[in-house]
Jmol script that loads the backbone (N, CA, C; Angstrom):
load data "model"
ATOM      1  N   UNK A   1     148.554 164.927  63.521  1.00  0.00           N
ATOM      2  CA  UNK A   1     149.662 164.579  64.373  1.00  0.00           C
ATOM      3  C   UNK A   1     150.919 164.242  63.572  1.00  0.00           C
ATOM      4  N   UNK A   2     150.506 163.899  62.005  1.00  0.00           N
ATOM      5  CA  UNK A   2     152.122 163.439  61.841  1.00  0.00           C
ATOM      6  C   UNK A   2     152.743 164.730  60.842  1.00  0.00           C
ATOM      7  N   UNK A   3     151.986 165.947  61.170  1.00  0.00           N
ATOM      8  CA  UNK A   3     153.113 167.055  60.782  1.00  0.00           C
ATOM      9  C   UNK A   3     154.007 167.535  62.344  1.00  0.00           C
ATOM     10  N   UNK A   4     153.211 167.079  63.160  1.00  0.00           N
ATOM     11  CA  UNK A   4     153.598 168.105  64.222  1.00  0.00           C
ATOM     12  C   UNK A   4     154.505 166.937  64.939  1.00  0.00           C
ATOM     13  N   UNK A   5     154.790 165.557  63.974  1.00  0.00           N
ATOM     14  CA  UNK A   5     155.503 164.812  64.436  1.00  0.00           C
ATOM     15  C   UNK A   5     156.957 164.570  63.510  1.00  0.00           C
ATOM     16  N   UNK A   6     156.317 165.058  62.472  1.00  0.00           N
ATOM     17  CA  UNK A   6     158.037 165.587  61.953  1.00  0.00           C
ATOM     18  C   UNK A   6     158.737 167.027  61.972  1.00  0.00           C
ATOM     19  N   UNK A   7     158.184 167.500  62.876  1.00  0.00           N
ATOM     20  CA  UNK A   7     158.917 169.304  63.069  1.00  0.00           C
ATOM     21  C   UNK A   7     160.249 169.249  63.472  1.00  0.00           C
ATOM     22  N   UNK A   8     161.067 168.116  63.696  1.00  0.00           N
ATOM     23  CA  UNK A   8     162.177 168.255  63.956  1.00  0.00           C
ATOM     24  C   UNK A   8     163.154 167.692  63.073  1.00  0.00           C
ATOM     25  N   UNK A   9     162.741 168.303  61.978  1.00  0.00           N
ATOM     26  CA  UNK A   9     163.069 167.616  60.359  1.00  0.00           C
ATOM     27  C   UNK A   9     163.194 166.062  60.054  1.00  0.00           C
ATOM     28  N   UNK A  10     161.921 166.105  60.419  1.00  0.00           N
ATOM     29  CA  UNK A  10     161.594 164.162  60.295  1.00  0.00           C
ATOM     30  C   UNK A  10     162.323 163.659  61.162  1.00  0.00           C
ATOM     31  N   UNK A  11     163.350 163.986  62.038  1.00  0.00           N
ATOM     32  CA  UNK A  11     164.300 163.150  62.946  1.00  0.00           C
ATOM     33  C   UNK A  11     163.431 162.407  64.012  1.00  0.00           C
ATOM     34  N   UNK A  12     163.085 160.736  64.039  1.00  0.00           N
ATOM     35  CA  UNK A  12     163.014 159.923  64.582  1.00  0.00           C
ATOM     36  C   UNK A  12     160.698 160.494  64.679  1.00  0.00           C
ATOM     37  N   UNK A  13     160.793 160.842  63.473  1.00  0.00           N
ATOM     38  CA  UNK A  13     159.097 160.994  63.872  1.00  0.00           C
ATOM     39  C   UNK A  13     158.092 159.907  63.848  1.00  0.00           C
ATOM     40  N   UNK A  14     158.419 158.694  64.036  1.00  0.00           N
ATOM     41  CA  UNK A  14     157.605 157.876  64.122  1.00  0.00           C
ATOM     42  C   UNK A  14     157.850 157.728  65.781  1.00  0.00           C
ATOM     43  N   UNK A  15     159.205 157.930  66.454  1.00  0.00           N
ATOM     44  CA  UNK A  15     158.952 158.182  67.474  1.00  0.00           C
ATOM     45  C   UNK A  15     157.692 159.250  68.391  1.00  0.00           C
ATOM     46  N   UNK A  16     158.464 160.046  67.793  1.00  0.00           N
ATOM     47  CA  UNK A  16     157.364 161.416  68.249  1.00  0.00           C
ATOM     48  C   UNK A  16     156.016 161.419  67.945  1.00  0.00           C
ATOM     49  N   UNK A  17     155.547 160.005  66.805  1.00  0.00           N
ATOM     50  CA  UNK A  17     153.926 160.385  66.631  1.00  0.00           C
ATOM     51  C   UNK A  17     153.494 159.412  67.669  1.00  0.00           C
ATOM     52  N   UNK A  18     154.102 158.007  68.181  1.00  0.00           N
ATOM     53  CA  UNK A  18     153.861 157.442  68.900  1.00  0.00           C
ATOM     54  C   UNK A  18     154.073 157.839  70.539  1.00  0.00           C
ATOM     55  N   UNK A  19     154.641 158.624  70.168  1.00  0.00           N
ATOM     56  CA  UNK A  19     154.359 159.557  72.032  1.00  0.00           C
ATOM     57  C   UNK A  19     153.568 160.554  72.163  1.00  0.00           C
ATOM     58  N   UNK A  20     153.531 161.309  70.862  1.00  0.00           N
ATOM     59  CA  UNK A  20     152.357 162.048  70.748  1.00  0.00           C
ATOM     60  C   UNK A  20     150.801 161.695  70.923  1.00  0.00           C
ATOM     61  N   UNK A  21     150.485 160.680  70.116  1.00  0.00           N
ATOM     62  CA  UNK A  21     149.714 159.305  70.437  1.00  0.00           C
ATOM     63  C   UNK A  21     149.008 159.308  72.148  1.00  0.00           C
ATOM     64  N   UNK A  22     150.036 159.189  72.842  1.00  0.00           N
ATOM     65  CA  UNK A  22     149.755 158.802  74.070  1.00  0.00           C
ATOM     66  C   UNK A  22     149.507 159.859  75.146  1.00  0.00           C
ATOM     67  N   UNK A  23     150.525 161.103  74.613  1.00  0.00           N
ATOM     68  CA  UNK A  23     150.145 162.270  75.471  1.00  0.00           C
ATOM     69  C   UNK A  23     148.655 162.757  74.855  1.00  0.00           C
ATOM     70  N   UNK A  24     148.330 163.134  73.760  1.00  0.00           N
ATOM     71  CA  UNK A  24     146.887 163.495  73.658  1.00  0.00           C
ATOM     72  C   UNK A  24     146.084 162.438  74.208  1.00  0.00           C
ATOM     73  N   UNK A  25     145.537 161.228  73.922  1.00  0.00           N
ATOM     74  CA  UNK A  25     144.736 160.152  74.046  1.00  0.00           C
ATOM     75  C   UNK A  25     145.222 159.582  75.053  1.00  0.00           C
ATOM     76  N   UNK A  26     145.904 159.041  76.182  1.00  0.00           N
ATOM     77  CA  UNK A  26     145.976 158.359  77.162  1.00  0.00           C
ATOM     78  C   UNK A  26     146.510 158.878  78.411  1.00  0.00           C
ATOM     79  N   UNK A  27     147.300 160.898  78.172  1.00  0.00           N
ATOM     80  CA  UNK A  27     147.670 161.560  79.497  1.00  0.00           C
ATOM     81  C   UNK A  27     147.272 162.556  79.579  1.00  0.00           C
ATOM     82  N   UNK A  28     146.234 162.378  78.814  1.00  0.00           N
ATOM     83  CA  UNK A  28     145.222 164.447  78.889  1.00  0.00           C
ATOM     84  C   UNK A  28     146.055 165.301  78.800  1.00  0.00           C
ATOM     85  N   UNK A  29     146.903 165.370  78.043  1.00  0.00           N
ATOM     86  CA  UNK A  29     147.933 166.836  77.397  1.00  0.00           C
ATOM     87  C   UNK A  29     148.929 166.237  78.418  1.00  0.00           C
ATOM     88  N   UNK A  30     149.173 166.000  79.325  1.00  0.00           N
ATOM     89  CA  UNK A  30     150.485 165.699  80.085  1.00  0.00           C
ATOM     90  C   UNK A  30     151.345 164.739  79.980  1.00  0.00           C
ATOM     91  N   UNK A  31     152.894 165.608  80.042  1.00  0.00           N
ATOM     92  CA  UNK A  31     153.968 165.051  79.736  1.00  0.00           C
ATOM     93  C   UNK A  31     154.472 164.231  80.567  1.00  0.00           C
ATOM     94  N   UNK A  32     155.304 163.295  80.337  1.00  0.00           N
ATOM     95  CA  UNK A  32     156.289 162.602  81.667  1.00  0.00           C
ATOM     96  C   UNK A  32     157.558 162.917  81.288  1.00  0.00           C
ATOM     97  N   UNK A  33     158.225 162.829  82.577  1.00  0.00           N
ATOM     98  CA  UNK A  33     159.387 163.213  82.959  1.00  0.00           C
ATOM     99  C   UNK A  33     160.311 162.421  81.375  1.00  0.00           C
ATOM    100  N   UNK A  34     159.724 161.323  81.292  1.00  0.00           N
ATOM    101  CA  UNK A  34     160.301 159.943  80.047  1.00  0.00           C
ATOM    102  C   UNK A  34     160.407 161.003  78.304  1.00  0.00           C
ATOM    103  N   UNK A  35     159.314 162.029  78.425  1.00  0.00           N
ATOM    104  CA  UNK A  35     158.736 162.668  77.499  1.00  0.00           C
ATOM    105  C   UNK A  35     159.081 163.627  76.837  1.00  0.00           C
ATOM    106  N   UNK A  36     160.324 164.144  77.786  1.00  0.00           N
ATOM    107  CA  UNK A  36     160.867 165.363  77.802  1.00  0.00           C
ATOM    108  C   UNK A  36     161.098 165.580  76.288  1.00  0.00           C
ATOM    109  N   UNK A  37     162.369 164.750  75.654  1.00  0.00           N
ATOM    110  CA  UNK A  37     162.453 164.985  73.914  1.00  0.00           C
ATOM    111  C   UNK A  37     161.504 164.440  73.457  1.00  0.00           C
ATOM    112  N   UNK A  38     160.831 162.618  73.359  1.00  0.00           N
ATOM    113  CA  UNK A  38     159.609 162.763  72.372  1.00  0.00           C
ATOM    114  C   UNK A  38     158.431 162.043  73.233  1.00  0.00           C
ATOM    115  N   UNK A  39     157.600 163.245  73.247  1.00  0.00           N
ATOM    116  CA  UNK A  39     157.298 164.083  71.845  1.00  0.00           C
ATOM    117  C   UNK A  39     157.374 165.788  72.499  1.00  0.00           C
ATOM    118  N   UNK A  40     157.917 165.971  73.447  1.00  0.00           N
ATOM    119  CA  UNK A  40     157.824 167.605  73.871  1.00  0.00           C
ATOM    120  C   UNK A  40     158.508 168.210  72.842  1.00  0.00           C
ATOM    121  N   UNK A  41     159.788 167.699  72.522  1.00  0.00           N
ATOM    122  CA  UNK A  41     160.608 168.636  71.945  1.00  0.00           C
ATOM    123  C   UNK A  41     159.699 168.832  70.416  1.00  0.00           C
ATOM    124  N   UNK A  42     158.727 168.020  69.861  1.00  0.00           N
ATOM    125  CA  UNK A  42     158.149 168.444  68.561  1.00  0.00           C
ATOM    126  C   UNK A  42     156.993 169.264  68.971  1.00  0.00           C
ATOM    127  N   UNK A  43     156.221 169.452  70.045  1.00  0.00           N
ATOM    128  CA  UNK A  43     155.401 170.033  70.576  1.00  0.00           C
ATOM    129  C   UNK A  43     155.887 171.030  71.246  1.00  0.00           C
ATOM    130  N   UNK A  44     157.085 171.448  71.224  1.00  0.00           N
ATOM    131  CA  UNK A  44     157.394 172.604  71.471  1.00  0.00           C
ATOM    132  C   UNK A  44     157.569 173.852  70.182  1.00  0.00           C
ATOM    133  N   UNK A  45     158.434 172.758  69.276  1.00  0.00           N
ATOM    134  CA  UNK A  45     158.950 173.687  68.233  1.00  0.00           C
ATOM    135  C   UNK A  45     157.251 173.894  67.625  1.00  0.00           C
ATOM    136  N   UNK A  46     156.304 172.867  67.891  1.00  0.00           N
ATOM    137  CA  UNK A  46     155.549 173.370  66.613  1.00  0.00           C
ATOM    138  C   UNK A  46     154.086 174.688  67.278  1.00  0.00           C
ATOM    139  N   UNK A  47     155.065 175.262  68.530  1.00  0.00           N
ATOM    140  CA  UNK A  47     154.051 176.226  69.612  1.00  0.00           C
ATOM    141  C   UNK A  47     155.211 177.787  69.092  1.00  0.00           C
ATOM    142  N   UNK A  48     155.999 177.629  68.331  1.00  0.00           N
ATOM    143  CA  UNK A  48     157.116 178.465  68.039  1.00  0.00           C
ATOM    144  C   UNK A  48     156.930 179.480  67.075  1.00  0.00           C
ATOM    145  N   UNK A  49     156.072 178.593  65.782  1.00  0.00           N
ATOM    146  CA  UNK A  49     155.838 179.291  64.672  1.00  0.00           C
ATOM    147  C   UNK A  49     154.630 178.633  63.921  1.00  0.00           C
ATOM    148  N   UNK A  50     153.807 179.682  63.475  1.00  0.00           N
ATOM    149  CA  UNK A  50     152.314 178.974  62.240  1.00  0.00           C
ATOM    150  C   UNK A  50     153.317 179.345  61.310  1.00  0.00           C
ATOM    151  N   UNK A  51     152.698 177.857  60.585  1.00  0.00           N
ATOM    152  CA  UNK A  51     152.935 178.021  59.418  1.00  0.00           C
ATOM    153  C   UNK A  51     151.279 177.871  58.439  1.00  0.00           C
ATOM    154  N   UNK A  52     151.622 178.343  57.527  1.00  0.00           N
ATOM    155  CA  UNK A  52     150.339 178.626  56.551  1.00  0.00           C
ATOM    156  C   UNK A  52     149.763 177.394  56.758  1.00  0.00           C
ATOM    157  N   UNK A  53     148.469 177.026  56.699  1.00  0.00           N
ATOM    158  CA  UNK A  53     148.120 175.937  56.290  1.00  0.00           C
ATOM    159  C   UNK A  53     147.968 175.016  57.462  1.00  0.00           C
ATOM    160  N   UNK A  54     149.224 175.431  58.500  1.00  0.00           N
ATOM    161  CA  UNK A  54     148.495 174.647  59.946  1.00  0.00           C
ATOM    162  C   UNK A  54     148.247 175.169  61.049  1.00  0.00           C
ATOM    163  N   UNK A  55     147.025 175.717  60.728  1.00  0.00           N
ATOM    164  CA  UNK A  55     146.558 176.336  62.028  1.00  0.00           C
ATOM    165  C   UNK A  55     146.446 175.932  63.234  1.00  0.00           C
ATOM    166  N   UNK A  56     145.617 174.551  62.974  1.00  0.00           N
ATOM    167  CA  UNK A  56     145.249 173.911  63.859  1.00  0.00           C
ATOM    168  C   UNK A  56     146.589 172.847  64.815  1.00  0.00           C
ATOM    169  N   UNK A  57     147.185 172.345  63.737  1.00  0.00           N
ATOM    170  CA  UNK A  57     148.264 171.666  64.419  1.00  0.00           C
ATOM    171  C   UNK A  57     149.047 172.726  65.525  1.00  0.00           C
ATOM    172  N   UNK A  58     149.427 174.085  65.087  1.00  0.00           N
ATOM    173  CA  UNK A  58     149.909 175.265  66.059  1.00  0.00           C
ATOM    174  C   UNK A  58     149.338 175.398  67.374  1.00  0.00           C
ATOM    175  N   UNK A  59     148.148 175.848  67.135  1.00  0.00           N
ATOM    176  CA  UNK A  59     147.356 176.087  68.396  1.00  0.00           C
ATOM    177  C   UNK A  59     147.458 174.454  69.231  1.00  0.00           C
ATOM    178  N   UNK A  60     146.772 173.130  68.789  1.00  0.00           N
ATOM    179  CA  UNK A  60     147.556 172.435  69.463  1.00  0.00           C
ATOM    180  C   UNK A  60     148.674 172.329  70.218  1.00  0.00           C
ATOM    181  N   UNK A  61     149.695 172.398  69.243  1.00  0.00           N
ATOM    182  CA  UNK A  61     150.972 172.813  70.569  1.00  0.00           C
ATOM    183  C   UNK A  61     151.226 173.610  71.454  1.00  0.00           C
ATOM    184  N   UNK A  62     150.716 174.704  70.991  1.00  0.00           N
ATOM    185  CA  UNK A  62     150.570 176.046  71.864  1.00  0.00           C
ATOM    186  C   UNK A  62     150.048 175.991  73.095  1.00  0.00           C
ATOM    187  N   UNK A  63     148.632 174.939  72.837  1.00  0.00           N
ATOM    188  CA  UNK A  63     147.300 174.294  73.771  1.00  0.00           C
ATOM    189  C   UNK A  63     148.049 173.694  75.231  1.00  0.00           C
ATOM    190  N   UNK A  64     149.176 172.354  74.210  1.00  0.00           N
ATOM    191  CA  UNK A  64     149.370 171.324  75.155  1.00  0.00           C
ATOM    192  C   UNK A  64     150.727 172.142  75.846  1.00  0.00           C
ATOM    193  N   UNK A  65     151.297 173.058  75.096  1.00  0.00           N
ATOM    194  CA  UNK A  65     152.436 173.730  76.187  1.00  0.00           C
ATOM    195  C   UNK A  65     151.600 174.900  77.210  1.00  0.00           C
ATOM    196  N   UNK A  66     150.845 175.521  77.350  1.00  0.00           N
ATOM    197  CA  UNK A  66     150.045 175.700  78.086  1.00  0.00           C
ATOM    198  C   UNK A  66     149.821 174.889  79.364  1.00  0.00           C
ATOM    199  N   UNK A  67     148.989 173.986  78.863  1.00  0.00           N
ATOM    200  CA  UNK A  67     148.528 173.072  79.605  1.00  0.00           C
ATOM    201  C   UNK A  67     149.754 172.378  80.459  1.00  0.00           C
ATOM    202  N   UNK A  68     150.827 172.461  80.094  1.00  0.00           N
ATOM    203  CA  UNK A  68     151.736 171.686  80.667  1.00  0.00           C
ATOM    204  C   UNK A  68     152.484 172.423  81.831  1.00  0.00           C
ATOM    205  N   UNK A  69     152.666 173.443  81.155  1.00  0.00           N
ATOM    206  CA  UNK A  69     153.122 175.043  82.155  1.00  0.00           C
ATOM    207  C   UNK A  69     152.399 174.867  83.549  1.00  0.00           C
ATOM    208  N   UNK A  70     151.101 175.018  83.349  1.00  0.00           N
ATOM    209  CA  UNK A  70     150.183 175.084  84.667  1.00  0.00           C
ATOM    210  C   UNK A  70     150.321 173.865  85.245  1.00  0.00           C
ATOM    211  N   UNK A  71     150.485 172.574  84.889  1.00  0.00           N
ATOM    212  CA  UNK A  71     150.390 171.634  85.309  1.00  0.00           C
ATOM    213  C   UNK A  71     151.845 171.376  85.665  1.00  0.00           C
ATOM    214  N   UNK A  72     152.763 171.723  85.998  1.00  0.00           N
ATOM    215  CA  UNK A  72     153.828 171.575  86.575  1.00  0.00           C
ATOM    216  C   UNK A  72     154.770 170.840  85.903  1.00  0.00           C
ATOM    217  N   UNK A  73     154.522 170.522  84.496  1.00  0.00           N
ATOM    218  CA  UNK A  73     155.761 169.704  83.889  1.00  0.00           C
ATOM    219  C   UNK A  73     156.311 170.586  82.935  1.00  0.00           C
ATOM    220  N   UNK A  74     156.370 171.343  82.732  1.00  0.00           N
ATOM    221  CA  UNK A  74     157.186 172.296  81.767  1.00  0.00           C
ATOM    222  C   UNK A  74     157.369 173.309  82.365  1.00  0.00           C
ATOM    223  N   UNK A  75     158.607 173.512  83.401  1.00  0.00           N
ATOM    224  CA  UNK A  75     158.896 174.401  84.200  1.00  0.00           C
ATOM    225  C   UNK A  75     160.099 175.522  83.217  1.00  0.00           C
ATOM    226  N   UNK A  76     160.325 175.078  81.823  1.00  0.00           N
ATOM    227  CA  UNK A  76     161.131 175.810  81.156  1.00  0.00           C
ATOM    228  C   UNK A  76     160.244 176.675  80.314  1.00  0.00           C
ATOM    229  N   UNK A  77     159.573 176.718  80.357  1.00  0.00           N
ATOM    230  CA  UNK A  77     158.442 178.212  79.463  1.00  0.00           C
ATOM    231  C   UNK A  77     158.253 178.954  80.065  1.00  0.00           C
ATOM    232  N   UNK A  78     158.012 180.485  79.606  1.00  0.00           N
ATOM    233  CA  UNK A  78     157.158 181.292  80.193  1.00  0.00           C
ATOM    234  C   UNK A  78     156.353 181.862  79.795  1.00  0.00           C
ATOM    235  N   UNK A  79     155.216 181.576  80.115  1.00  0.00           N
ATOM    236  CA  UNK A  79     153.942 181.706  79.616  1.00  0.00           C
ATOM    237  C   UNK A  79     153.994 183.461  79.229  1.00  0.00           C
ATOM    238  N   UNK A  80     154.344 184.103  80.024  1.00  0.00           N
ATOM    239  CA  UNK A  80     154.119 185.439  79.772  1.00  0.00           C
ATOM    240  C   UNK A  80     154.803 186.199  78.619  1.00  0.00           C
ATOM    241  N   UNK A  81     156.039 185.174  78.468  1.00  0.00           N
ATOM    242  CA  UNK A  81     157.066 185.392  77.295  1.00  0.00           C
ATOM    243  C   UNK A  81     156.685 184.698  75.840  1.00  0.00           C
ATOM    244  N   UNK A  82     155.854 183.855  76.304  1.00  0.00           N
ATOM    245  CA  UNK A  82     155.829 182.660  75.230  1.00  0.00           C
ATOM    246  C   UNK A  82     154.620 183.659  74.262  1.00  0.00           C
ATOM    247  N   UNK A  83     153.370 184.098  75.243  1.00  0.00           N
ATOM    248  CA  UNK A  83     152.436 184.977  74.868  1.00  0.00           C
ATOM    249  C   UNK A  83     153.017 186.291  73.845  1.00  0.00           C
ATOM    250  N   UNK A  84     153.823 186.914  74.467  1.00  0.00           N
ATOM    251  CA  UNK A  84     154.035 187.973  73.553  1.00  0.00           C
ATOM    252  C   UNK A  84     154.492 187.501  72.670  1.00  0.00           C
ATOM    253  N   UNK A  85     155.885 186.930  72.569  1.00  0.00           N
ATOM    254  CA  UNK A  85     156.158 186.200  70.857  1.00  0.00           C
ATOM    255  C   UNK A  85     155.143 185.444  70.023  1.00  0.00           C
ATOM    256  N   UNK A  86     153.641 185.301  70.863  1.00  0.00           N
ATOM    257  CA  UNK A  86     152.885 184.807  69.787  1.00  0.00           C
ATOM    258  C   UNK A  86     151.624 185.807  69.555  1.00  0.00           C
ATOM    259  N   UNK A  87     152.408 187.273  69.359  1.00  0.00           N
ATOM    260  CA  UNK A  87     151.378 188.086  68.854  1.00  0.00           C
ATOM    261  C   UNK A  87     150.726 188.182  67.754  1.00  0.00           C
ATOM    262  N   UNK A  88     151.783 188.078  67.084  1.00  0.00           N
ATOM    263  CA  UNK A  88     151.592 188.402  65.031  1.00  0.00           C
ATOM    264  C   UNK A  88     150.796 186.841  64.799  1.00  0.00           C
ATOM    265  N   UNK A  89     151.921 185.663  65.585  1.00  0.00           N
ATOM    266  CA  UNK A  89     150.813 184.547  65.269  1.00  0.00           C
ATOM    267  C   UNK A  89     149.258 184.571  65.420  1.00  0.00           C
ATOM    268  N   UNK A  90     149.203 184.796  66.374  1.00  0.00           N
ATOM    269  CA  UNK A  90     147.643 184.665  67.816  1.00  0.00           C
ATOM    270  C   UNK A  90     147.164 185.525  66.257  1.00  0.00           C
ATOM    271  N   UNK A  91     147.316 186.715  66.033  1.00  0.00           N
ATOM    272  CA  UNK A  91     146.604 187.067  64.783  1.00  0.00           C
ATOM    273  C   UNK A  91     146.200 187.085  63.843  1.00  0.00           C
ATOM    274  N   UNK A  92     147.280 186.179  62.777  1.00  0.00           N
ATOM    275  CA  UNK A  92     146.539 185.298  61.575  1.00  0.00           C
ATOM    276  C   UNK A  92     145.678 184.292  61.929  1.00  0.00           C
ATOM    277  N   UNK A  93     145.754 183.401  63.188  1.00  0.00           N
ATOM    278  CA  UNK A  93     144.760 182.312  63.535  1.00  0.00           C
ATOM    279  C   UNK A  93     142.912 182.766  63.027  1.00  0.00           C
ATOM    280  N   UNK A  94     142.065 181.497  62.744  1.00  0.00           N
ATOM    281  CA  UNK A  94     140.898 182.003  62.530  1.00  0.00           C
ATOM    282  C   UNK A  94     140.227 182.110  63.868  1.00  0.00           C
ATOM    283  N   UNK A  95     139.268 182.974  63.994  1.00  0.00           N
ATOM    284  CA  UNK A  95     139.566 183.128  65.504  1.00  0.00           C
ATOM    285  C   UNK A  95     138.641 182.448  66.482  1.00  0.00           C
ATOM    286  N   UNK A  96     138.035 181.283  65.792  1.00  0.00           N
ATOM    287  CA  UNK A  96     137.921 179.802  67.037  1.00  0.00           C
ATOM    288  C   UNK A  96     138.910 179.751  67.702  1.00  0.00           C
ATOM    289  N   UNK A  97     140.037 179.433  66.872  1.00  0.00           N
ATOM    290  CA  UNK A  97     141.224 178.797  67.066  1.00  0.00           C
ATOM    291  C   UNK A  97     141.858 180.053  68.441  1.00  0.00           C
ATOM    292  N   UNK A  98     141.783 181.333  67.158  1.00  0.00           N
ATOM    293  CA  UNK A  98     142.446 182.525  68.519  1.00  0.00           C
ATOM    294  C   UNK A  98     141.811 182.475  70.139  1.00  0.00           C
ATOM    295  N   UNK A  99     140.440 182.227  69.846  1.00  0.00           N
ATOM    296  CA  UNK A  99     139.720 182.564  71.089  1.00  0.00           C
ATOM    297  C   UNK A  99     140.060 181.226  72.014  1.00  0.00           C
ATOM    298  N   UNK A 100     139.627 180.358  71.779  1.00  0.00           N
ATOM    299  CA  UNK A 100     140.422 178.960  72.563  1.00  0.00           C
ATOM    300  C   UNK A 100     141.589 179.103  73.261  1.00  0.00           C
ATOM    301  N   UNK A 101     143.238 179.687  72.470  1.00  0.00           N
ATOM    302  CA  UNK A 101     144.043 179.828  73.064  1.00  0.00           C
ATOM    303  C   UNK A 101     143.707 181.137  73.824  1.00  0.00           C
ATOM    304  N   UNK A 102     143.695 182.005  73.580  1.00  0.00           N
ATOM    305  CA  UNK A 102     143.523 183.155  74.186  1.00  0.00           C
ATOM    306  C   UNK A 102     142.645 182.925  75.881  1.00  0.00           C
ATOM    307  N   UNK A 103     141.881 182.330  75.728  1.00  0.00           N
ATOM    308  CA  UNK A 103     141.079 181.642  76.985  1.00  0.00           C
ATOM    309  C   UNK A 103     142.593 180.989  77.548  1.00  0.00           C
ATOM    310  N   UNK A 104     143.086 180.243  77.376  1.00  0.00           N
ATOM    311  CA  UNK A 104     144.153 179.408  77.918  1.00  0.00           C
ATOM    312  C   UNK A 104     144.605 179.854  78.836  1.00  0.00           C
ATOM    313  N   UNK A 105     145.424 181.031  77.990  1.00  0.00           N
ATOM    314  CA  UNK A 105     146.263 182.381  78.236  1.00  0.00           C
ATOM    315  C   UNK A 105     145.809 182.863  79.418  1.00  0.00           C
ATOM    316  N   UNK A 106     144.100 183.308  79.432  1.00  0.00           N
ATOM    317  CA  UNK A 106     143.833 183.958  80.463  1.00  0.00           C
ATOM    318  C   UNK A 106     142.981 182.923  81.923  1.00  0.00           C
ATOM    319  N   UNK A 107     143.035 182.071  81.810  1.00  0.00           N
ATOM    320  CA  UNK A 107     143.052 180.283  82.624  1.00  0.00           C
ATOM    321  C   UNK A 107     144.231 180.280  83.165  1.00  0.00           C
ATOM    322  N   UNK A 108     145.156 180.689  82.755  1.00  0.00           N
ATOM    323  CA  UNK A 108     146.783 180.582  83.308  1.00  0.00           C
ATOM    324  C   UNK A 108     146.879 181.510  83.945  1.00  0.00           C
ATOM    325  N   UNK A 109     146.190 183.185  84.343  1.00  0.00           N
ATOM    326  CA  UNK A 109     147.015 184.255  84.719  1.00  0.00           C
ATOM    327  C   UNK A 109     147.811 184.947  83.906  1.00  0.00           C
ATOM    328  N   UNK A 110     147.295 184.649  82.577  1.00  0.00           N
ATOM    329  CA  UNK A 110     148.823 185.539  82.223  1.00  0.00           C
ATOM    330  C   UNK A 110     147.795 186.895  81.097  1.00  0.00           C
TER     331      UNK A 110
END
end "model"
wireframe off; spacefill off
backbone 0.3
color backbone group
């Protein structure tokens, strides 16, 4: 959590790990309206791009923007858009990781 809590070049990430904190462990992936910048906005950028080395933190975000889509609080994604820009990603993943999201993907309709 505390890479995917400084993705917004360390800006205010002790904020973002402590909301992060609470959306995994105390709101089952869901955001509040309160939530919108932290911690969405680091859980967004870090559903944007893998980087080497964090697989897992990616698919996480990827996971909880998903999850948020269907669940009615992230009415600014589109899943169907978000999917294709994560082709080349979805493909380096090891593919636990691929198959998990990929299930998501197809849990959502898309």
């Amino acid at each position: 959590m505390h890479f995917i809590s400084h993705l917004d070049y360390g800006c205010d990430s002790d904020k973002h790990y402590e909301e992060l904190q609470k959306v995994i462990f105390e709101q089952n992936g869901i955001t509040s309206d309160e939530q919108f910048w932290y911690p969405y906005e680091v859980i967004e950028l870090g559903s944007y791009d893998l980087q080497d080395g964090h697989e897992r933190e990616f698919a996480i975000c990827v996971l909880l923007v998903i999850h948020n889509v269907v669940n009615g609080t992230d009415p600014s994604n589109d899943l169907e858009s978000k999917f294709n820009g994560q082709a080349q990603a979805l493909d380096r993943l090891p593919e636990q990781l691929r198959s998990i999201i990929l299930s998501a993907y197809v849990e959502a309709n898309i």
